[in-house]
C-alpha positions in Angstrom: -222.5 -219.0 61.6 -221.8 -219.9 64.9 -218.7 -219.6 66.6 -216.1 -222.0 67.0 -215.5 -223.4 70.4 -212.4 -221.3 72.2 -209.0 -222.6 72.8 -207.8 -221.4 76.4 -204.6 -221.8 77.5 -204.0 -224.0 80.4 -201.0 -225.8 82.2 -201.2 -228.8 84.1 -204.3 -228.2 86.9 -203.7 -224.4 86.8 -205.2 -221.9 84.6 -202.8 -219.3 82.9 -202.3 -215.9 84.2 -200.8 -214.0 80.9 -199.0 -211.2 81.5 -196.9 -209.2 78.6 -194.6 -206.2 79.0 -194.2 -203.9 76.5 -190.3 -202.5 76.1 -190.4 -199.3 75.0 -187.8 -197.1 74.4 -189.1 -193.7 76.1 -192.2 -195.7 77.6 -193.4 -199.1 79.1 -196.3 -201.1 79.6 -197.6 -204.2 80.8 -200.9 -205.8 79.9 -202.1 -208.9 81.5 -205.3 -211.4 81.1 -206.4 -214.9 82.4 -207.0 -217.6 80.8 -210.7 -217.8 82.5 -211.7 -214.5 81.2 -209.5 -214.5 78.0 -212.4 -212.0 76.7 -210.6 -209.3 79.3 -207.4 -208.0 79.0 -206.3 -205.7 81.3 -203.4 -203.2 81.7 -201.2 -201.2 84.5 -202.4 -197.8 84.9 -201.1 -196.8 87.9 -197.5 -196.3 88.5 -195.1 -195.7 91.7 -194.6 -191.8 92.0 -197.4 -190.7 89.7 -199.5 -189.2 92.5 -202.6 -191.1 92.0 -202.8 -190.5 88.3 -203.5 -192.9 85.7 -201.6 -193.6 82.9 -200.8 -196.9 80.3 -197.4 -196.6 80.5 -194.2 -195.3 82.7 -191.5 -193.8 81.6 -188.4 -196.3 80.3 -185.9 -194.1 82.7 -183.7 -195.7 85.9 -181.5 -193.4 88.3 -178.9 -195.4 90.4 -178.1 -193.9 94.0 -174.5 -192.3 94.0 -172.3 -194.9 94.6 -174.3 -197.6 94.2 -175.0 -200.1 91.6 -178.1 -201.7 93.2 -180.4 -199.0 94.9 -182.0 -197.3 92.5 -185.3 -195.2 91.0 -187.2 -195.8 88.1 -190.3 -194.6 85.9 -192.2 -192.2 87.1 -190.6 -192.2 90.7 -187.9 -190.0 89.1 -188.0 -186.0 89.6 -186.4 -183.3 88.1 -183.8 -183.1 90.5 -182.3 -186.7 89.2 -178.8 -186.0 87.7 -177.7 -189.7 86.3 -181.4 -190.8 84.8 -180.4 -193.3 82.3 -182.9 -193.2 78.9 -183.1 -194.9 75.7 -182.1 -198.5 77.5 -183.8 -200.2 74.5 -181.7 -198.6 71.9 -178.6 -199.5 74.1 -179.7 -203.3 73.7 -178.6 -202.5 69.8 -175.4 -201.4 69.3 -175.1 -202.6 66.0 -177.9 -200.7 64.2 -177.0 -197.9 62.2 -178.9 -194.8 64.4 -179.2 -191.3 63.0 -176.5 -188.9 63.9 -178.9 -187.0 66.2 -179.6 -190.4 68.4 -175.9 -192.0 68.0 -174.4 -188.9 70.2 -176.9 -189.0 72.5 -176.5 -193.3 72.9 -173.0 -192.7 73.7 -173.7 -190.0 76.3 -176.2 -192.8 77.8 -173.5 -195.5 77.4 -171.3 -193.8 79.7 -173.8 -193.0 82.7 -174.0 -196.9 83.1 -172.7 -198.2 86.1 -172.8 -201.7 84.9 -173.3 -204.1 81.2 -176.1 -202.5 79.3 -177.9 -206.4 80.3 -177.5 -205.6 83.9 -179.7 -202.4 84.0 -181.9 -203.3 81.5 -182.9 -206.3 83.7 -183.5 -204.1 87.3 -185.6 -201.9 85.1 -187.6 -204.9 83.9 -187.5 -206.7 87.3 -188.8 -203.3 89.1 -191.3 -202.9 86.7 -192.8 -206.4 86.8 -192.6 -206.8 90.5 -194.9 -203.7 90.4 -197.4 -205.0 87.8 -197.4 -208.6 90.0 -198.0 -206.5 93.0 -200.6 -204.3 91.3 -201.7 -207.6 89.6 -202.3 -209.6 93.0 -203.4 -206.4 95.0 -206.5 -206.3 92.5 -207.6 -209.4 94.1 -209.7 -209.7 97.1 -207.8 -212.6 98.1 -203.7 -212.5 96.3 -202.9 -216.3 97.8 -205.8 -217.3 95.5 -204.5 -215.8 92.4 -200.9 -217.2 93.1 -202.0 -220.7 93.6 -204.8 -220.8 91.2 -203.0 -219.0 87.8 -199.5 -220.3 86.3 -197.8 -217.2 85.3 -196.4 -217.0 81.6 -194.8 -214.1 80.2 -194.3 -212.3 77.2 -191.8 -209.8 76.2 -192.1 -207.4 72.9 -189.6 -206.4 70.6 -188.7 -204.5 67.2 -189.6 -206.9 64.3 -186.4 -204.5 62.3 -184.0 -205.2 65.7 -181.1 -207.9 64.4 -181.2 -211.5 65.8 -178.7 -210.5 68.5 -180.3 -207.2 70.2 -184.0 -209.6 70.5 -181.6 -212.1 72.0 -180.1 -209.4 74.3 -183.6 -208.5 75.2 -184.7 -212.3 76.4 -181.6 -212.6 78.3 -182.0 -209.2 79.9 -185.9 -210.4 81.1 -184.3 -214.2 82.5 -181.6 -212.3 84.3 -184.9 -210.0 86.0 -186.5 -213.6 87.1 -189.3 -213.3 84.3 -189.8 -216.9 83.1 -191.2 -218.3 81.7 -191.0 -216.1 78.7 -191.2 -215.7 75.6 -190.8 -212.9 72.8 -193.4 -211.4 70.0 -192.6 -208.6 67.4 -194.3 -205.3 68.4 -196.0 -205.5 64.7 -197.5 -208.4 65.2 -198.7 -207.4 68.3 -200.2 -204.7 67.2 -201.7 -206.4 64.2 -203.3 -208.8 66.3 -204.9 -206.4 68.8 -205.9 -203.9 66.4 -208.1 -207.2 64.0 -209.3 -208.7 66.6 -211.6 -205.0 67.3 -212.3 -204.6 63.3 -212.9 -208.4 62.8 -217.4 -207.1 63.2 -216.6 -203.7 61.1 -216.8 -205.6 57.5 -213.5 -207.5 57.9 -213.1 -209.7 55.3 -210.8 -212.5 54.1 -208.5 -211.6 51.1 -208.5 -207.7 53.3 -204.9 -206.2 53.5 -203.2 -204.2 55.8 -200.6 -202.2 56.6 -199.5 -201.9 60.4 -196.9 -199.1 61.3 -196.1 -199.1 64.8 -194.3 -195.6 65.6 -192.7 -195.6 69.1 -190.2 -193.5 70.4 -187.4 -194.8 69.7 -188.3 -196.8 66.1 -190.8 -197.0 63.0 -192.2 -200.8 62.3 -194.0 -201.5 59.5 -195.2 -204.6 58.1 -198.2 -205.5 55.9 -200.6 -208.2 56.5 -203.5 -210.0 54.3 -206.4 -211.6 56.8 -206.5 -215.6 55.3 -210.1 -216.6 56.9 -212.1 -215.2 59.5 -213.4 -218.5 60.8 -211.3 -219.4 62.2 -209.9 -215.9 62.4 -206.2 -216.0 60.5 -203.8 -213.7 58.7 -200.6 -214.0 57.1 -197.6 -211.6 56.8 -197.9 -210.7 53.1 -194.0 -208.5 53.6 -191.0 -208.5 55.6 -190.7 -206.1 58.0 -189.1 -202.9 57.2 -188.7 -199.6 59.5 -185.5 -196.9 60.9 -185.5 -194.9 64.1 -187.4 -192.6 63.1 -189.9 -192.2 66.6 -190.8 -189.4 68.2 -187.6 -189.2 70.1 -186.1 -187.8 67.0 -188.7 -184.6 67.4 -187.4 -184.3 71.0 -183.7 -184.0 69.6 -185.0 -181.0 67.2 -186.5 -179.3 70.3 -183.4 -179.8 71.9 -181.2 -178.6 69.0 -183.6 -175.4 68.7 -183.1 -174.5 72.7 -179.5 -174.6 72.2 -179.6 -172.3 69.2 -182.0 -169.7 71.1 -180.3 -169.8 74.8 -176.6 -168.4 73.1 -174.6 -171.5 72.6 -173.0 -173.8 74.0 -171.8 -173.0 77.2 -175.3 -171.2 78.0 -176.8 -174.7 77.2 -174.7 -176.4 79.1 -175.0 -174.4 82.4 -179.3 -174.9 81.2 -179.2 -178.7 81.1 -177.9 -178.6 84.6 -180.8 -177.4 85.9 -184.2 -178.8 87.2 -186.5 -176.3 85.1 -184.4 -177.9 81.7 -185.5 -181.0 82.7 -189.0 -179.9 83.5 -189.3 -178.2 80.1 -188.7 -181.3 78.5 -191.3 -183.2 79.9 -193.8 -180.5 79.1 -192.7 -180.7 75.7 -192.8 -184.4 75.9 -196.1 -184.8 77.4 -198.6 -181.7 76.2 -197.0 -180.0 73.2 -196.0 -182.4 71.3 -199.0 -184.9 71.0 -201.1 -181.9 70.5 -199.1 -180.5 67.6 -201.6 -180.3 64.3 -199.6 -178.4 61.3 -197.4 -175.5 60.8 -201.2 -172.8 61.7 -201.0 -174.4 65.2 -201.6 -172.0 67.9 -198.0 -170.6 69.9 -197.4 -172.2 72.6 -194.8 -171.8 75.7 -192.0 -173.9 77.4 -191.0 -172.3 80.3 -187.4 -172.6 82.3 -188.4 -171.5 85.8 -186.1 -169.0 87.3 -183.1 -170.3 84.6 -182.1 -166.6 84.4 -181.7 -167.2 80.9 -180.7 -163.7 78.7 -183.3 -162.8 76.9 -183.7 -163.6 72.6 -186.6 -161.9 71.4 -186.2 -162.3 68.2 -186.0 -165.9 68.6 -188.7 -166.1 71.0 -187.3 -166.2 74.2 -188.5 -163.5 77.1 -188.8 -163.7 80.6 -187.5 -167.6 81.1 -189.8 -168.5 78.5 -189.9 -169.6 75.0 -192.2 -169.5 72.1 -193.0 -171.9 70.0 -194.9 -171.1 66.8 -196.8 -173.7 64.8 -194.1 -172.6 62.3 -191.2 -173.7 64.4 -192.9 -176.7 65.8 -193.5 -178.0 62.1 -189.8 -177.4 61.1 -189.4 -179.9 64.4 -192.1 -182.2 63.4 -192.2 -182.1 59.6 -188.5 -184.1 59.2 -189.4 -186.7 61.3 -193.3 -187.0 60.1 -192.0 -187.3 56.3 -189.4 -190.0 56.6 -192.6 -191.9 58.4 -194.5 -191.6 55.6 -191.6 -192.4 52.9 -191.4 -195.8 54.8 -195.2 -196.2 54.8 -195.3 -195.7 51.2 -192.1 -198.1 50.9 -193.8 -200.7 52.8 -197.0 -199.9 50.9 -195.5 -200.6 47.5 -193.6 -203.7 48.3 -197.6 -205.2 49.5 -198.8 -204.1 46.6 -196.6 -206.0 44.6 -197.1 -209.1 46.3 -199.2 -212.0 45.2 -202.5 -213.0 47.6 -203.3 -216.2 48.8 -207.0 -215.5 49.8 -209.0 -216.1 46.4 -211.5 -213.3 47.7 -208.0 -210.2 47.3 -208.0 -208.2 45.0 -204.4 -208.0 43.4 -202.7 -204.9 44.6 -205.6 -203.5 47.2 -204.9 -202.3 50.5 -207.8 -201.5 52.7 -206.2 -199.4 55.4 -202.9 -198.4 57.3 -203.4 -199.0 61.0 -201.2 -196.7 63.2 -200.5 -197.7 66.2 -197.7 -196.5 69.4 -197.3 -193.3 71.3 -196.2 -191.7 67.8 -198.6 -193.4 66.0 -201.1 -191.7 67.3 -199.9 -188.3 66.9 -202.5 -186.2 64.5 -200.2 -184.8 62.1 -198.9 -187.6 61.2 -202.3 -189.8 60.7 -203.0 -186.5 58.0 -199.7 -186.4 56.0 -200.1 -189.8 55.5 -203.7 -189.4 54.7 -202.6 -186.4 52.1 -200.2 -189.7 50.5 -203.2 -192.0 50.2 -206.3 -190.8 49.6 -208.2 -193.6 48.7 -207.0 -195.7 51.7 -208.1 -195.6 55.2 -205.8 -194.6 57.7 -206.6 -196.0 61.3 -205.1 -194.9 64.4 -207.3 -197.6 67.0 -208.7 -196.1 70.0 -206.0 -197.9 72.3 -203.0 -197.1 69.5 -200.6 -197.0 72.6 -201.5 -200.2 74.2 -201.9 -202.1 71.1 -198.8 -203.7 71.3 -199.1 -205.1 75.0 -202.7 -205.9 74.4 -202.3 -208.1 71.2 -199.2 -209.9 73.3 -201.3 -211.2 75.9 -203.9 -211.9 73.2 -201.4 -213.6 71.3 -201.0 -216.6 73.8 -204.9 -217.0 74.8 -205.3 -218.9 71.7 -208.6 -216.9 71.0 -207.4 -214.2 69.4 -206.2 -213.5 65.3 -203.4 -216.2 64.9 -200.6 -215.5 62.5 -200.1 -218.4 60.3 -196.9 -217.2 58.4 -194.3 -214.5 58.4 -191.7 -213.1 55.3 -188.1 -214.1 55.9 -186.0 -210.7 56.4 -182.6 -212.2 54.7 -180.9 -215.9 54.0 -179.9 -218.2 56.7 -177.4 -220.9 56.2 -174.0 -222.4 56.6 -170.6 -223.3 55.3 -170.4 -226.8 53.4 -168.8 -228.7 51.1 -169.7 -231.0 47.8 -167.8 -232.8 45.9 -166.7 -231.1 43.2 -167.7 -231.3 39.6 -166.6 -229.6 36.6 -170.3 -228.8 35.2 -171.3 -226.9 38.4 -167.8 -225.5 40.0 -165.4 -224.7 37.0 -163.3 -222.2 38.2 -164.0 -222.8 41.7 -161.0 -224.1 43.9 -160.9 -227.6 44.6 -160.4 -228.3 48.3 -159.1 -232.5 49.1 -161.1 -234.3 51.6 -158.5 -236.7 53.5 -161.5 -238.9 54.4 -163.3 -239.5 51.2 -160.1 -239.1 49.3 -161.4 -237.1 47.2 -161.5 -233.2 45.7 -164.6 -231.6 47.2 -165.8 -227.4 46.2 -166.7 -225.3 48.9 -170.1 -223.9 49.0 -172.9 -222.1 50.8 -175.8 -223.9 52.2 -179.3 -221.6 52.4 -182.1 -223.5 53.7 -184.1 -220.5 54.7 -184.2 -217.6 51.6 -185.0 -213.8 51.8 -188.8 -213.2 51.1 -189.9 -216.6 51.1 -192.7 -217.4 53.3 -192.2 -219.4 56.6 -195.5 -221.0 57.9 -195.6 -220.8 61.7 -196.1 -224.7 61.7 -193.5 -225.4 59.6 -190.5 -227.7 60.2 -187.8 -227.4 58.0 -184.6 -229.8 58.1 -181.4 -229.6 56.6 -178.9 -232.5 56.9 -175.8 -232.0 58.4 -173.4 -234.9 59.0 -169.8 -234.7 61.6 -166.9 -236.9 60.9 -164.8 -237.9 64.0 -161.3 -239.4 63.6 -160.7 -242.7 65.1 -163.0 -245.3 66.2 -165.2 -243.5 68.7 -165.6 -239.9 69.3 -163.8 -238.8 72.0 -166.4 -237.1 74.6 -164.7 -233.5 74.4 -165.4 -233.5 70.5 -169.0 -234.2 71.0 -170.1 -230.5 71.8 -170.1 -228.8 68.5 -170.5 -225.6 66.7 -172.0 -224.3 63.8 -171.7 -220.6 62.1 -175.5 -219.7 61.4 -174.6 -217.2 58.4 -176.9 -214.0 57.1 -177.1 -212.6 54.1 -179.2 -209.2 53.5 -178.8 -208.8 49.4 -181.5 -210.2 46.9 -179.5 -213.4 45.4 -177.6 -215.0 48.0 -174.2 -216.9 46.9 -173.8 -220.1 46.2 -169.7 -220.7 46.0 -167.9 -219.7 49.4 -164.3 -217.5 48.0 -161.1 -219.1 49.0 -160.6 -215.8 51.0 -164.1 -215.6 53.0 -163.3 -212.2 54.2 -164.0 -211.1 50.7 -167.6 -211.2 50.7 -168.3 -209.1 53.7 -171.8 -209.1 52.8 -172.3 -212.7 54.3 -172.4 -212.6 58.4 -171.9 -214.5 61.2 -175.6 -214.3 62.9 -174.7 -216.3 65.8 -173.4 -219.5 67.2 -175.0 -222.7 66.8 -173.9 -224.8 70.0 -175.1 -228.6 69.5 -174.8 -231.4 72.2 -173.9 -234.9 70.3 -173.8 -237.0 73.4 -177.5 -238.0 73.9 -177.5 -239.4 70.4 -177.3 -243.4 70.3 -173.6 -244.7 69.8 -175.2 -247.2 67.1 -175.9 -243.9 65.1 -172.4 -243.2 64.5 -171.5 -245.0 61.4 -168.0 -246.3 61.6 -165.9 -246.3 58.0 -162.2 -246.3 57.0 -160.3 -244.3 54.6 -160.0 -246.4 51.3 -156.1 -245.8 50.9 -155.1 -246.9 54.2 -158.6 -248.2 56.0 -157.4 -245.4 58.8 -160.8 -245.4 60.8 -163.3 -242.8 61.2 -167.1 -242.4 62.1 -169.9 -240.1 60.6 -173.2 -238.6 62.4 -175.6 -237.8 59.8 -178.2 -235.4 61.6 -180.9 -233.2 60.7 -180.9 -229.3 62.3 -184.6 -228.8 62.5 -185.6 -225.0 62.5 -189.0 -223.7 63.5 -190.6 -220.0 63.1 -190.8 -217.9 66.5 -193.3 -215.0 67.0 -190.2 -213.7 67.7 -188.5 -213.2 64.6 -185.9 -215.5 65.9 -185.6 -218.7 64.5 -185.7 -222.1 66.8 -183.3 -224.8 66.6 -183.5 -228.6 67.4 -181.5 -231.9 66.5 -182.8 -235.0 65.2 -181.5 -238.5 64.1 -183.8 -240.4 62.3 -186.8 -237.9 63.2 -186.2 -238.2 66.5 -185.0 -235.3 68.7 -182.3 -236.0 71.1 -181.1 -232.2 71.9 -182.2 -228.5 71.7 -179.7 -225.9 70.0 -178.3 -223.3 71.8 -177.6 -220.3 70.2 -175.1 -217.5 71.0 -174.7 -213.7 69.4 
């Protein structure tokens, strides 16, 4: 069948020069592509301080100079003998997810080396990094002027499908406050997803096919579960919501840690060892050749050493001459937590596809072809055969670029060529508060609240328009209409900035009655602010009434809030009158 003709991006006389960075939270990267050559997509390999070597990604690690809270190293230009490197920046971006005891320490410790907001650094890191990969970008040119006139530069910035609404928003503001705009965000999953079809789409893909994709990073565990809708053109769906923990290979790192301290004496011995250069130089060897190496508990020893630490020695532990063994054995006692609660979620995420229904009329109900793991974890070969012990009958895929899948399906994501994502799972309900009037078949028992308007006793309610589990079309619009009442005649300008609570709510059946006392029901949230401008709308929209006891006057705006479906997990907010839009929504966490 031949091929349909390709979609390329392109702004006004310029082709598009898409470049995506990829977040991580013990490793970045940055892919890129142009819109001429959207077949190519390319990636940064070499890296300030790595002495000529290449490698996808650079460390996610920034040192500031003493005193100073705008000279500063990153990456790989950091050495042993840095003091103040600040790690983990993505899982600062969070503060509100609930981390494992092992990683909450640890994100306190970091908290307090910052010299400035958490937003601050994370934007020099990303500014550093980007003006690198332009640089790198440009220098790959035989003539850079070209490039820069020719190519419109549009960006795209990963994150966690699992993060909440606020820490994705933190993220975007974070990349605007490095001068990378335009921008825009996509979840790591789908990312991945996108990158790792578009290479199987000729190895018997076809439509009806599901998937699970579990991105394991450093810092977190994504998994989501997709079903491929048509091949021509080439779609897929989300079939689940996203589900996940912080369960990366950071966690393993932690164990090593916790294991050193036990071996060395105790505390104060490990204190005095983190001080110096060799601790940190362990580390990385542990980081960087031990650990993605590891196979099962029959592994090989192998040796971290602590040069010239003048450590006492622990035989029976392992620990002789500044050196310390570590036996398959005690590697799997590292690995083996850490690897399990992986595969509990893959199994979680596994069941809840399972369950649901297909839309392709080629699925079979309840098939899943194969588990695709991709990230720096993801890739790690223990894992790929626990998880392989868990399902037999099911392929599991760890794609030849596992670690880059995530950049690489970003940039994909905005050629228009590559897999497109027609729909995603909503995580939880979205809505807000509202009012009816009330009625004794629907609200008995319900307080009746008196509208000195209308005159009359309305019942306080929530309004969902967006439910947990439904699906959300990536073309969809969806309205829900609002309406403001003004006292007097005309709305005085001041009152014509509003807000609006967006409200959460993460259980099964969301509630329809809002309690007298709304701290009550902690379970619904505020998700953020919803921060409307009235005072582009038409004044001859504004209906003008009076109260029926005393004709007192008053005007009503009946609007619609139109919500759209973002790559990004986040949802998009506009306001229209009549179906036509007269302001964006702004919304602050």
């Amino acid at each position: 069948m031949p091929q349909p003709p390709r979609k390329r991006v392109k702004a006004q006389g310029k082709d598009s020069l898409i470049i995506s960075l990829d977040f991580g939270t013990t490793y970045s990267g940055v892919s890129y592509a142009f819109s001429s050559e959207p077949d190519r997509v390319y990636t940064i390999v070499h890296w300030p301080g790595n002495s000529g070597q290449s490698a996808p990604k650079t460390p996610t690690t920034i040192a500031y100079d003493l005193d100073s809270t705008t000279s500063f190293q990153w990456g790989d230009q950091l050495t042993f003998s840095n003091k103040d490197i600040i790690e983990g920046l993505k899982l600062l971006l969070d503060p509100d997810q609930e981390w494992p005891y092992l990683l909450s320490n640890d994100i306190e410790a970091e908290m307090q080396k910052l010299p400035k907001s958490v937003l601050e650094v994370t934007a020099d890191y990303m500014k550093a990094i980007m003006n690198h990969a332009l640089a790198a970008i440009e220098g790959d040119s035989l003539n850079p002027e070209y490039v820069q006139r020719r190519f419109e530069k549009k960006f795209v910035l990963t994150v966690p499908a699992i993060w909440s609404d606020k820490a994705k928003d933190q993220t975007l503001l974070a990349a605007k406050k490095a001068g990378i705009s335009p921008v825009e965000l996509v979840c790591e999953s789908e990312a991945a997803a996108i990158c790792a079809l578009a290479a199987m789409k000729d190895m018997g893909l076809k439509a009806g096919d599901t998937f699970v994709v579990c991105d394991a990073g450093g810092g977190t565990v994504d998994l989501v579960s997709y079903e491929v809708k048509s091949l021509e053109p080439f779609q897929f769906h989300a079939l689940t919501t996203p589900t996940g923990g912080a369960f990366g290979s950071m966690m393993i790192n932690k164990l090593f840690e916790q294991e050193v301290r036990s071996v060395v004496g105790g505390d104060q011995e490990y204190k005095a060892l983190r001080e110096k250069d060799s601790y940190r130089q362990a580390l990385v060897d542990f980081n960087t050749r031990i650990k993605p190496s590891f196979r099962g508990r029959h592994d090989a020893v192998n040796y971290v050493a602590f040069h010239r630490a003048g450590l006492e020695d622990n035989t029976a532990e392992g620990l002789e001459a500044n050196s310390l063994a570590l036996t398959g054995e005690k590697l799997f006692g590292m690995f083996d937590p850490i690897v399990r609660q992986v595969d509990r979620l893959v199994s979680e995420q596994m069941e809840m596809a399972r369950n649901e229904p297909r839309q392709a009329p080629e699925a079979t109900p309840g098939h899943i072809k194969a588990i695709i793991l991709v990230g720096g974890f993801g890739s790690n070969v223990y894992l790929k055969s626990i998880i392989e012990k868990s399902n037999p009958d099911i392929m599991v895929i760890p794609p030849i670029d596992a670690w880059t899948a995530v950049s690489k399906g970003a940039v994909m994501s905005k050629l228009g060529i590559a897999p497109i994502v027609t729909a995603t799972k909503v995580e939880k309900h979205y809505g807000t508060k509202s009012r009816r009037i009330w009625k004794l078949e629907t609200d008995r028992g319900e307080p009746k609240v008196w509208d000195d308007l209308e005159e009359i006793n309305m019942c306080r309610i929530y309004q969902w328009f967006i439910h947990k589990n439904s699906t959300f079309s990536r073309d969809e619009r969806l309205t829900i209409s609002l309406a403001q009442t003004f006292y007097g005649k005309t709305p005085h300008p001041s009152r014509l900035n509003i807000e609006t609570d967006l409200l959460e709510y993460d259980a099964e059946y969301a509630p329809e009655h809002r309690p007298e006392h709304e701290a009550k029901d902690a379970r619904v949230r505020r998700n953020c602010v919803l921060k409307t401008d009235l005072s582009l709308v038409p004044s001859r929209l504004f209906i003008h009434k009076k109260r029926p006891s005393d004709y007192a006057d008053y005007v009503e705006l009946y609007f619609d809030l139109v919500i759209r479906n973002d790559p990004s997990g986040l949802l998009k907010f506009s306001l229209e009158v009549d179906g036509v839009e007269y302001s964006c929504v702004d919304t602050e966490y």
